[in-house]
C-alpha positions in Angstrom: 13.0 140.7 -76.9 11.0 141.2 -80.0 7.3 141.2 -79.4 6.0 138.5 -82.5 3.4 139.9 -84.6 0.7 136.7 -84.8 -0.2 137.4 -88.3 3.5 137.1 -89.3 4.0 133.7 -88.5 0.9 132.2 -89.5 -1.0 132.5 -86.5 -3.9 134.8 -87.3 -5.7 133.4 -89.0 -4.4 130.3 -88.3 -3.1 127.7 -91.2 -4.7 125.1 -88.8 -6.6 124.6 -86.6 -7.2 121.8 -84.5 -9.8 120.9 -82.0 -8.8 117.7 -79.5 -12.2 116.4 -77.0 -11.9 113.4 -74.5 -15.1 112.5 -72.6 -15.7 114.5 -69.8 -12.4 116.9 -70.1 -13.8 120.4 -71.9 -12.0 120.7 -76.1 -9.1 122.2 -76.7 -8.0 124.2 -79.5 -4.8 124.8 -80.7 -3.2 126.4 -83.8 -0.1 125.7 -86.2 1.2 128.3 -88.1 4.5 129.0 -90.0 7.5 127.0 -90.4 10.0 128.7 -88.4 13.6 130.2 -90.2 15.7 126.9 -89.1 13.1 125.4 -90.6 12.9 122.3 -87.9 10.1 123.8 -85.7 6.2 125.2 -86.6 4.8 128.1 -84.4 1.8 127.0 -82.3 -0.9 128.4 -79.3 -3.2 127.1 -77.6 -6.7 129.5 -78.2 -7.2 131.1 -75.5 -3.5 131.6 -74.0 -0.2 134.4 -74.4 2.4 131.6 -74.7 3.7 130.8 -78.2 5.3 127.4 -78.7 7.6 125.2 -81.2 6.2 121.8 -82.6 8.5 119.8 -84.0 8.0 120.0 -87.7 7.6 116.5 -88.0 5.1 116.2 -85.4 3.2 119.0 -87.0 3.0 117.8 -90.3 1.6 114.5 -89.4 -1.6 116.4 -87.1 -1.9 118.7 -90.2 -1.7 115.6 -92.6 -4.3 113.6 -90.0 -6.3 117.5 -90.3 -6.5 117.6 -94.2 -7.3 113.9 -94.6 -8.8 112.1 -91.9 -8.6 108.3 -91.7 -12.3 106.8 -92.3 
């Protein structure tokens, strides 16, 4: 298995990042990166952990939609 170079898929630095709080739980962080090549998923981690995951692209463009303009 090929060892995936952060950087290449949009994961360092991240294209965004997202930072989730509930009362009394501690934030968490997580990061989407690049579309992947069937071009149905987005590359994400959570900051702080090895594992690499696959958002659903529609799911990550409407965080990254909600990230680059907030309701107010």
């Amino acid at each position: 298995m090929d060892i995936i170079e952060p950087a290449k898929i949009g994961l360092e630095p991240p294209e965004t990042r997202v930072l989730v709080g509930i009362t009394n739980i501690p934030p968490i962080e997580f990061h989407i990166g690049n579309i992947t090549e069937d071009r149905r998923h987005r590359y994400a981690r959570v900051l702080g952990e090895t594992e690499l995951y696959l958002m659903p692209i529609d799911r990550a463009q409407r965080i990254i939609d909600l990230v680059a303009n907030p309701p107010s």
